[in-house]
C-alpha positions as a Markdown table, in Angstrom:
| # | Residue | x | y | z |
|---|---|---|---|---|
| 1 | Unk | 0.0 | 0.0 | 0.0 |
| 2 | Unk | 1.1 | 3.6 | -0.9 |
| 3 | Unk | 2.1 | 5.1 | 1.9 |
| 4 | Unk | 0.9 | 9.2 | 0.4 |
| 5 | Unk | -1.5 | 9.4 | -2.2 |
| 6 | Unk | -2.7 | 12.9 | -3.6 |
| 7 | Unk | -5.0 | 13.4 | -6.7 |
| 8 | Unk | -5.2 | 17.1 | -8.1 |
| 9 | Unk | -3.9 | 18.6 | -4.8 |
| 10 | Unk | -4.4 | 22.4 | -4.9 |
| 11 | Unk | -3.8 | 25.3 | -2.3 |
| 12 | Unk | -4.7 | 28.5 | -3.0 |
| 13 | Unk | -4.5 | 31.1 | -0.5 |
| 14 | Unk | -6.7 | 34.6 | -1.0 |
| 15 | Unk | -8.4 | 33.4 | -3.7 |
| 16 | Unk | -5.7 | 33.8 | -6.0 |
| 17 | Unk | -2.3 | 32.6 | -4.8 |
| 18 | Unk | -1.9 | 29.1 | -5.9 |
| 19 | Unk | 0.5 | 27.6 | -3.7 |
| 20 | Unk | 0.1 | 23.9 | -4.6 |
| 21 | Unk | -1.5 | 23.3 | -8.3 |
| 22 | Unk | -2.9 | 20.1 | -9.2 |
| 23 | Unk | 0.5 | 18.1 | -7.9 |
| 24 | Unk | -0.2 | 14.0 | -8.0 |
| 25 | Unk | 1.9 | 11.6 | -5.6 |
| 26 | Unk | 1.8 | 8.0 | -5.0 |
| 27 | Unk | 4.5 | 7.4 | -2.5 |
| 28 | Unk | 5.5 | 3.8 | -1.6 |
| 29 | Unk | 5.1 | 2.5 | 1.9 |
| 30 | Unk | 8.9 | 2.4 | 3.7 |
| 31 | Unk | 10.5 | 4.6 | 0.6 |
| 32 | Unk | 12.5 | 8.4 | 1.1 |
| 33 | Unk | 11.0 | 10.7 | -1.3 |
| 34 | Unk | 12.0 | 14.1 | -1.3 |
| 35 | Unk | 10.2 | 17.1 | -2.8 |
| 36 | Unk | 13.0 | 19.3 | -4.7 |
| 37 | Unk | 12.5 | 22.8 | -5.3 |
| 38 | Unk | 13.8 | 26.4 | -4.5 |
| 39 | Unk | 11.9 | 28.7 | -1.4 |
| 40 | Unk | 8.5 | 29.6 | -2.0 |
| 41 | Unk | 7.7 | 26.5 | -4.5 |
| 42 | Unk | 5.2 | 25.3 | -2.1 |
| 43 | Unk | 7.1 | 22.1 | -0.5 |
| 44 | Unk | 6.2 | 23.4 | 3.0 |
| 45 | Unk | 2.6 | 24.2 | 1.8 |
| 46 | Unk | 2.6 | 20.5 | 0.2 |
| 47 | Unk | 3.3 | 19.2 | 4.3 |
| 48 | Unk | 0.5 | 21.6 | 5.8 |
| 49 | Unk | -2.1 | 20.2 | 3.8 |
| 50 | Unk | -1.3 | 16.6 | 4.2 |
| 51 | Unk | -1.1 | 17.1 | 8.0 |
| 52 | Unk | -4.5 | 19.1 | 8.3 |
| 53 | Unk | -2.8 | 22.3 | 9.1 |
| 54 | Unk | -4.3 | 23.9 | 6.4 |
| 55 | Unk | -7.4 | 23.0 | 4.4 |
| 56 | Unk | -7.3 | 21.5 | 0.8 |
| 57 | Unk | -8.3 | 23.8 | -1.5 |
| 58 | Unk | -9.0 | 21.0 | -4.3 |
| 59 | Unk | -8.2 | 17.8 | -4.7 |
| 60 | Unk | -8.1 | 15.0 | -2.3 |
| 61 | Unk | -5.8 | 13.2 | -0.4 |
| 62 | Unk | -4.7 | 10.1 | 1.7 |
| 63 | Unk | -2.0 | 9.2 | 4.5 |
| 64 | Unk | -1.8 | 5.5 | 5.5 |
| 65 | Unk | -4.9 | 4.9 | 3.8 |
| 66 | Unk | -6.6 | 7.4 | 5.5 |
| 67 | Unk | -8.3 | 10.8 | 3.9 |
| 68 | Unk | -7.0 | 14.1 | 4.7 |
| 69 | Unk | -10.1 | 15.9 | 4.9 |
| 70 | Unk | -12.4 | 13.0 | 6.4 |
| 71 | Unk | -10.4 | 11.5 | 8.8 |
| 72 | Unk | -7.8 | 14.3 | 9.8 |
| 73 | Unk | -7.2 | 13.1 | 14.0 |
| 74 | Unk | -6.6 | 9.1 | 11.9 |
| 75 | Unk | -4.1 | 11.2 | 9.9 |
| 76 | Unk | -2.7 | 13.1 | 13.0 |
| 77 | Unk | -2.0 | 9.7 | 14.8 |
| 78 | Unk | 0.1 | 8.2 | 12.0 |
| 79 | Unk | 2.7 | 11.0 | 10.8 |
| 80 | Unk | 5.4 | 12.9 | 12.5 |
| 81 | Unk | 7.3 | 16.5 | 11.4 |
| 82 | Unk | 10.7 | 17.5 | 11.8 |
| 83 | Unk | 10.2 | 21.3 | 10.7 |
| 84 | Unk | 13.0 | 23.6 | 10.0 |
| 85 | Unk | 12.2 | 26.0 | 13.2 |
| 86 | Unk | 13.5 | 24.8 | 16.4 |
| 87 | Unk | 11.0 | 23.1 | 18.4 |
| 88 | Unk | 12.6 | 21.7 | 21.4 |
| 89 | Unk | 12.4 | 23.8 | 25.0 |
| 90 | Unk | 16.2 | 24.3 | 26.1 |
| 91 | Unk | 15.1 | 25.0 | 29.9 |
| 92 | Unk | 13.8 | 21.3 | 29.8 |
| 93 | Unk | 16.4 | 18.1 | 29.8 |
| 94 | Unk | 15.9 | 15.3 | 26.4 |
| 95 | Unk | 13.9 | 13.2 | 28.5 |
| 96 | Unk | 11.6 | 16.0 | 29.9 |
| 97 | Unk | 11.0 | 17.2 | 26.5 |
| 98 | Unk | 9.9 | 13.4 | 25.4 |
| 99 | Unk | 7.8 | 13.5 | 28.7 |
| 100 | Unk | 6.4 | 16.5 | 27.2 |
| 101 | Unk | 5.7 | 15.7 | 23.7 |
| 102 | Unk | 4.3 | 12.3 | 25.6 |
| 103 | Unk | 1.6 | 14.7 | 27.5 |
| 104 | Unk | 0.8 | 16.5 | 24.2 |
| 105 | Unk | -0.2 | 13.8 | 22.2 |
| 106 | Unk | -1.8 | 12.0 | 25.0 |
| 107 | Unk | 0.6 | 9.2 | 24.7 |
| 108 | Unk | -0.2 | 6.6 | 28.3 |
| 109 | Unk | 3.1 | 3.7 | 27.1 |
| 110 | Unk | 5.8 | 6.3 | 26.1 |
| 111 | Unk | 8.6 | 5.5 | 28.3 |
| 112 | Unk | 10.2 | 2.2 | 27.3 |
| 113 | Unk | 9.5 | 3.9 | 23.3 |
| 114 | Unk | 11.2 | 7.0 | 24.8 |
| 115 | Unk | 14.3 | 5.2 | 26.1 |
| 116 | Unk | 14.8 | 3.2 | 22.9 |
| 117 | Unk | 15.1 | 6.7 | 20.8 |
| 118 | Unk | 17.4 | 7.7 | 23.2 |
| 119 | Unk | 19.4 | 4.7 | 23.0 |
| 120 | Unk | 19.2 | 4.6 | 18.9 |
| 121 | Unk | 20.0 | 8.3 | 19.1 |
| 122 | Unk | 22.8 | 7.5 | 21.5 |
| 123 | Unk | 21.5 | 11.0 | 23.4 |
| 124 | Unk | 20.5 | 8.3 | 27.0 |
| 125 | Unk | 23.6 | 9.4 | 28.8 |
| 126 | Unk | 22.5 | 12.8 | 28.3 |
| 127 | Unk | 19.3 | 12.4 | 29.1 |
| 128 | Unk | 19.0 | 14.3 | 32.1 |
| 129 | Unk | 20.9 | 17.0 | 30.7 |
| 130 | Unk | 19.6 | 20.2 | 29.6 |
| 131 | Unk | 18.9 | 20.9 | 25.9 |
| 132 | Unk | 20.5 | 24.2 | 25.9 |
| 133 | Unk | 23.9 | 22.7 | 26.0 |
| 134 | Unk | 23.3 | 20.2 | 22.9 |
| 135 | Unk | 25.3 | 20.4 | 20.1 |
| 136 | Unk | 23.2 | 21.4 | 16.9 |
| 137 | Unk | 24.0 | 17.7 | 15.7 |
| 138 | Unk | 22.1 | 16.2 | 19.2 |
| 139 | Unk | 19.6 | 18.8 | 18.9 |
| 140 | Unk | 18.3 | 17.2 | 15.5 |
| 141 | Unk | 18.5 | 14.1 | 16.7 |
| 142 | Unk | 16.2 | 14.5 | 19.7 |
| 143 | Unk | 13.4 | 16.1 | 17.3 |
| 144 | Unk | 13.9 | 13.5 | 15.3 |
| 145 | Unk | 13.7 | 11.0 | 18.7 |
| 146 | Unk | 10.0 | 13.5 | 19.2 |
| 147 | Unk | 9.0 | 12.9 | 16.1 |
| 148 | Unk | 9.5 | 8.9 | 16.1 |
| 149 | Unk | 7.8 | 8.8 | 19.9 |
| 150 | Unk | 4.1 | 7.9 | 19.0 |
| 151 | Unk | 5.5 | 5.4 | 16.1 |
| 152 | Unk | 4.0 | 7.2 | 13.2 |
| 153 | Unk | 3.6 | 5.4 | 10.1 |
| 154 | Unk | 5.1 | 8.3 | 7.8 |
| 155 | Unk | 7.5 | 11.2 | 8.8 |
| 156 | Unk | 7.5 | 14.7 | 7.3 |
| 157 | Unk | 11.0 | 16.4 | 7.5 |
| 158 | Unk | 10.8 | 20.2 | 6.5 |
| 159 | Unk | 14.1 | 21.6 | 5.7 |
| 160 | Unk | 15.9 | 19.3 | 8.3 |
| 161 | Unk | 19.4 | 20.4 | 7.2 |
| 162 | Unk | 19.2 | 24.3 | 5.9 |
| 163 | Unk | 21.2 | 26.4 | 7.9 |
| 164 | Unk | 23.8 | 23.7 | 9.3 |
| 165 | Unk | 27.6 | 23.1 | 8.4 |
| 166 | Unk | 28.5 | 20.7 | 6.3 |
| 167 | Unk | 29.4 | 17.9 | 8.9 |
| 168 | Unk | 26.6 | 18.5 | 10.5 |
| 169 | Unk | 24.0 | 18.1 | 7.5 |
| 170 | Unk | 26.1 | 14.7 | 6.2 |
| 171 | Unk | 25.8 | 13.3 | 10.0 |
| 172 | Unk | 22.2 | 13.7 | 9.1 |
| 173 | Unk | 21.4 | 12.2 | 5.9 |
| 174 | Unk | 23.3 | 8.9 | 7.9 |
| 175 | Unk | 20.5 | 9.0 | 10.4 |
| 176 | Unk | 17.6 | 10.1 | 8.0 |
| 177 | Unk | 18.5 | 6.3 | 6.3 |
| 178 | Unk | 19.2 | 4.7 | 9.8 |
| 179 | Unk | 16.0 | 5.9 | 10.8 |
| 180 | Unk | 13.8 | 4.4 | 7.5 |
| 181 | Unk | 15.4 | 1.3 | 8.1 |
| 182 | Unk | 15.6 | 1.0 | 11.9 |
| 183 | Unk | 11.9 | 1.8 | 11.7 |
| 184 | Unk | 10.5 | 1.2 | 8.5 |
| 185 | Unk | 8.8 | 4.5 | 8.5 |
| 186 | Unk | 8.0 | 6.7 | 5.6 |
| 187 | Unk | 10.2 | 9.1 | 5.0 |
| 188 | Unk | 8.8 | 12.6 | 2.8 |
| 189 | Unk | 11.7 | 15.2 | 2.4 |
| 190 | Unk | 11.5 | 18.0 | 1.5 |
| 191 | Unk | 15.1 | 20.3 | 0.8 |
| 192 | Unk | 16.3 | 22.7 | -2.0 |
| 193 | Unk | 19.9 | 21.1 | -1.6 |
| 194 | Unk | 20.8 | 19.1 | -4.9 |
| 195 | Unk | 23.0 | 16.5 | -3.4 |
| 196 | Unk | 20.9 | 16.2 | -0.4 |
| 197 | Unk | 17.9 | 15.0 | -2.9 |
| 198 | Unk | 20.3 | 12.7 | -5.0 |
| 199 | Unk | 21.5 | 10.7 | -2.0 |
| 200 | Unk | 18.9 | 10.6 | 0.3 |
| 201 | Unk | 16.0 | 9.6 | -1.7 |
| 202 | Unk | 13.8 | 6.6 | -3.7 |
| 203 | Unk | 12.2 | 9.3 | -6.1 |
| 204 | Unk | 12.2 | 12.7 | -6.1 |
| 205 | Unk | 9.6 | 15.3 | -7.4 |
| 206 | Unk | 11.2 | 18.4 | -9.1 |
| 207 | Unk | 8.2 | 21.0 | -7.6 |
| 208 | Unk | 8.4 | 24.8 | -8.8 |
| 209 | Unk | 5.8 | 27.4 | -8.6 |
| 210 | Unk | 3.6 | 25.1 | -6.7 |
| 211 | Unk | 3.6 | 22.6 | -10.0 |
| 212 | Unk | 5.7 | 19.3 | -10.2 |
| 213 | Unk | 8.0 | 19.7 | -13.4 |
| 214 | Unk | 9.8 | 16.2 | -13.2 |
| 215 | Unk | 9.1 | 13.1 | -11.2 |
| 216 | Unk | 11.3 | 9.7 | -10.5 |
| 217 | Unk | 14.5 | 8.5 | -9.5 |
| 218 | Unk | 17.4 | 10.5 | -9.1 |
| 219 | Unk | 19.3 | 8.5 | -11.8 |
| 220 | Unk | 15.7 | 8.3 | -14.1 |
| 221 | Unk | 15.5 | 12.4 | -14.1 |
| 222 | Unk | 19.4 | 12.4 | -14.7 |
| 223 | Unk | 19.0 | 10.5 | -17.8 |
| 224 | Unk | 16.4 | 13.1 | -19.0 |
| 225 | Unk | 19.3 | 15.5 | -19.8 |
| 226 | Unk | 21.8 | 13.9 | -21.9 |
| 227 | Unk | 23.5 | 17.4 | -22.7 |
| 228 | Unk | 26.0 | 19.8 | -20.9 |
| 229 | Unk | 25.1 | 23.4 | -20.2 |
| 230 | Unk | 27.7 | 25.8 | -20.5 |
| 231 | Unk | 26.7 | 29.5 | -18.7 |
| 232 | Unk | 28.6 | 32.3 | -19.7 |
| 233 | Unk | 28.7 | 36.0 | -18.7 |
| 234 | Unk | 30.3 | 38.7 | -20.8 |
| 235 | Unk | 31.6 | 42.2 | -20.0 |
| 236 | Unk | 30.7 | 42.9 | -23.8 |
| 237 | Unk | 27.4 | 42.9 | -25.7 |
| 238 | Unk | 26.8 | 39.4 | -27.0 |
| 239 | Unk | 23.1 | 38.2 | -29.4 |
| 240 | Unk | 21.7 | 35.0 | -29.3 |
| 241 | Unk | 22.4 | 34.8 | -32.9 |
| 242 | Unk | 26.3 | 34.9 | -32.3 |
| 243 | Unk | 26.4 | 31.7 | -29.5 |
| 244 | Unk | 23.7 | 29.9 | -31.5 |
| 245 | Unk | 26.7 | 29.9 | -34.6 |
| 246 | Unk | 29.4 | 28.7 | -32.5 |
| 247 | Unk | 29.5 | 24.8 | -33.6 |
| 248 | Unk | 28.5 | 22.6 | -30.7 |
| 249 | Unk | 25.6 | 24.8 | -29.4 |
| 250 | Unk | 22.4 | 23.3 | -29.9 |
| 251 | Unk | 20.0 | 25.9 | -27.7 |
| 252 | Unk | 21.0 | 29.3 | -26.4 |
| 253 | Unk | 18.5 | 31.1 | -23.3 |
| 254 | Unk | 19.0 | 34.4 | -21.7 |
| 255 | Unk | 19.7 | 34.3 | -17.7 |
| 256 | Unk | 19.8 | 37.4 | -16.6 |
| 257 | Unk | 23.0 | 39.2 | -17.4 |
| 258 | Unk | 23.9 | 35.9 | -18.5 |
| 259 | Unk | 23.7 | 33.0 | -21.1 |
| 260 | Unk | 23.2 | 29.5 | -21.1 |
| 261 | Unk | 24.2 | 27.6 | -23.5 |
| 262 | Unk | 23.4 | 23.4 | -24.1 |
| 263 | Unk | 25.8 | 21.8 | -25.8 |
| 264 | Unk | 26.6 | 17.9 | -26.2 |
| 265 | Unk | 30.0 | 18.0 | -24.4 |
| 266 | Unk | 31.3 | 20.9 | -23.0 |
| 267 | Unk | 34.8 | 20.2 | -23.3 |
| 268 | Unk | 34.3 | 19.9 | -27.0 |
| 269 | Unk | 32.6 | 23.2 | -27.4 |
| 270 | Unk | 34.9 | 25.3 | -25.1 |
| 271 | Unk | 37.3 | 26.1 | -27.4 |
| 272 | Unk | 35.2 | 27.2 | -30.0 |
| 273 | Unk | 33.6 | 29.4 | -27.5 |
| 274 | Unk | 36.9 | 30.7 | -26.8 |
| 275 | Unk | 37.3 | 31.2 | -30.5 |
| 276 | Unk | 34.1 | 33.1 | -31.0 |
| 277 | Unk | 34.4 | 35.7 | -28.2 |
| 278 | Unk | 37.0 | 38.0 | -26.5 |
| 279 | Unk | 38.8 | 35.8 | -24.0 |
| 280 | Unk | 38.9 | 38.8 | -22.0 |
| 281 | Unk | 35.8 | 39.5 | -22.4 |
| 282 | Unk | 34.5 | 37.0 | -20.7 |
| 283 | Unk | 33.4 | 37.3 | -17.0 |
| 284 | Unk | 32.0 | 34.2 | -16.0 |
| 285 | Unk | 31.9 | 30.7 | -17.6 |
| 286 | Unk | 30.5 | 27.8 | -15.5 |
| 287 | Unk | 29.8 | 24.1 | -17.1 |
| 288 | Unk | 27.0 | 22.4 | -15.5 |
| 289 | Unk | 27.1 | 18.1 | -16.0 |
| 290 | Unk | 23.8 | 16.7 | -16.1 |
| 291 | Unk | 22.6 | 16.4 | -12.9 |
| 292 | Unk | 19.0 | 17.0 | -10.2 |
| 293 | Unk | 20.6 | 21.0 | -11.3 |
| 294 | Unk | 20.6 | 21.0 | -14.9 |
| 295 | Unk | 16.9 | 19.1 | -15.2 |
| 296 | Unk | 16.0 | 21.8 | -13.3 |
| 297 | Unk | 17.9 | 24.1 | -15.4 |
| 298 | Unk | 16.5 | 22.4 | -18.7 |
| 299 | Unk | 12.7 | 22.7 | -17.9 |
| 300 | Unk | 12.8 | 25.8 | -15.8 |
| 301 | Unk | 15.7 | 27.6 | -17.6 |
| 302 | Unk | 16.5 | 29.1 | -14.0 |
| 303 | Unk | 19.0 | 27.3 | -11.3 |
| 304 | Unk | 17.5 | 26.3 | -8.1 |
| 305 | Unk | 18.6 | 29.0 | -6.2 |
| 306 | Unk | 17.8 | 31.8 | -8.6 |
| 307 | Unk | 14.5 | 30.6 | -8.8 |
| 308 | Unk | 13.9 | 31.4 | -5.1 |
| 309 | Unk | 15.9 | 34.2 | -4.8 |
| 310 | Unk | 12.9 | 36.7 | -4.5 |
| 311 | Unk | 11.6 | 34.6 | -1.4 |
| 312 | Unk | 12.8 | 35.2 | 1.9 |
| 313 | Unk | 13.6 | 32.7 | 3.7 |
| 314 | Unk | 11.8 | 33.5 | 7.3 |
| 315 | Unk | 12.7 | 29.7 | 9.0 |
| 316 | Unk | 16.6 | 30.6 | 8.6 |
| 317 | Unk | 15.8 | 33.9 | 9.7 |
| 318 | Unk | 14.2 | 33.0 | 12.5 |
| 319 | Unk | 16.9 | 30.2 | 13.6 |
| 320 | Unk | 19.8 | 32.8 | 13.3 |
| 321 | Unk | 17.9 | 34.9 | 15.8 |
| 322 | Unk | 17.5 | 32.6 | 18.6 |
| 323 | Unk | 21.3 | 31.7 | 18.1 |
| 324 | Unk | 22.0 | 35.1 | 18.6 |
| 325 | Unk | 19.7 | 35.3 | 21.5 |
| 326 | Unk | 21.8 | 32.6 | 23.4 |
């Protein structure tokens, strides 16, 4: 049994903003699959809806065979969410905040459950420490430990690793697989980091604008690009017409103060790009293999983060100020 299931899925906000438009998902039961887009594409809008945070606009759908708008407290009781904003209480030690998410969710057999997280997290000889002098590493894995307490069937995990160094977020992606295995729990991911997406996950949906634009496995949407780009920036005026004639380049599209150019194999067609313009005059020349990046690239013509540029991201706002509030 399919673990998500979503048929025309819409969220539109003011009676005009389309957050989420018409997206489909049939995720398998025990799979990762991780939602890839820039910030504002709706991945976190995509995780409100499915947990009855926010209404469905249109559309239907159904968490371990349950419906998201009939049976929303059935839903409730069978996922978990690891969001991007801290959630644990620093005053509190790991085990009082496990006692606490217990008494929130009404849970009566919590504490052999509690001390097996603690064990699997290997946080039990802290456990009576206070959370305010975790590391940012043992601070993940106790939300992670809060999320896993009422043994949900499916786990939503918002941005898990935005914001943290890149020990920390590698340390992660180990225990994001541990934990799918350990417990056989549905993992739903959602992240705007390429290489995140490419090693964590079963399939991966390519979501921008509150659309899916590619859908499969990270080697399947790989193999949907079987060209290089080459992106170029010039300090002199440059036409379409000029890079379309250098031999090699099969499509040219305007990036901003930039081109991109896809050619078959970027090594071949670098000299002759060197031949057709000013060496000098170039700026910037970047060669993108195909990758989670360049299908992006192809369909959207914009790179992941250029296409969220205009966003703010509030949750890494929000997490630099309570750092600075310590």
């Amino acid at each position: 049994m399919d673990a998500i299931v979503t048929k025309g899925l819409t969220k539109v906000y003011d009676k005009k903003i389309k957050a989420v438009d018409h997206v489909d998902m049939d995720i398998p039961s025990g799979s990762i699959f991780g939602l890839l887009g820039p910030n504002g594409a709706g991945k976190t809008t995509i995780i409100k809806v499915l947990t009855g945070l926010s209404d469905i606009t249109e559309g239907d759908a159904w968490i371990a065979g349950f419906n998201v708008r009939k049976e929303p407290m059935r839903v409730k009781a069978r996922v978990g969410w690891v969001a991007a904003e801290v959630i644990l209480d620093d005053d509190l030690s790991a085990w009082e905040n496990l006692w606490l998410q217990a008494r929130l969710q009404r849970l009566g057999d919590w504490k052999d459950r509690a001390g097996q997280l603690l064990e699997f997290f290997e946080l039990n000889d802290r456990r009576k420490d206070k959370v305010a002098g975790f590391s940012t590493g043992m601070r993940k894995k106790l939300e992670i430990a809060l999320a896993l307490l009422h043994q949900p069937e499916v786990i939503f995990m918002d941005e898990p690793t935005i914001g943290l160094d890149a020990n920390v977020r590698r340390m992660l992606w180990d225990l994001i697989t541990g934990v799918n295995r350990q417990f056989g729990v549905t993992v739903l991911l959602t992240t705007h980091y390429i290489e995140e997406a490419d090693r964590l996950c079963d399939r991966v949906s390519i979501i921008d604008q509150g659309k899916f634009v590619a859908s499969g496995t990270p080697s399947e949407l790989k193999n949907r690009v079987h060209e290089d780009f080459v992106e170029i920036e010039t300090s002199e005026s440059v036409t379409a017409e000029k890079l379309s004639a250098i031999p090699g380049v099969s499509n040219v599209k305007s990036q901003g103060k930039a081109w991109v150019l896809r050619v078959p194999s970027a090594e071949e067609t670098l000299p002759h790009i060197f031949q057709a313009l000013r060496t000098d005059g170039i700026r910037r020349i970047n060669v993108e293999k195909p990758s989670l990046e360049s299908v992006f690239l192809d369909i959207t013509g914009k790179h992941l983060d250029q296409a969220g540029a205009d966003v703010q991201d509030f949750r890494k706002f929000y997490m630099n100020v309570r750092r600075a509030r310590r």
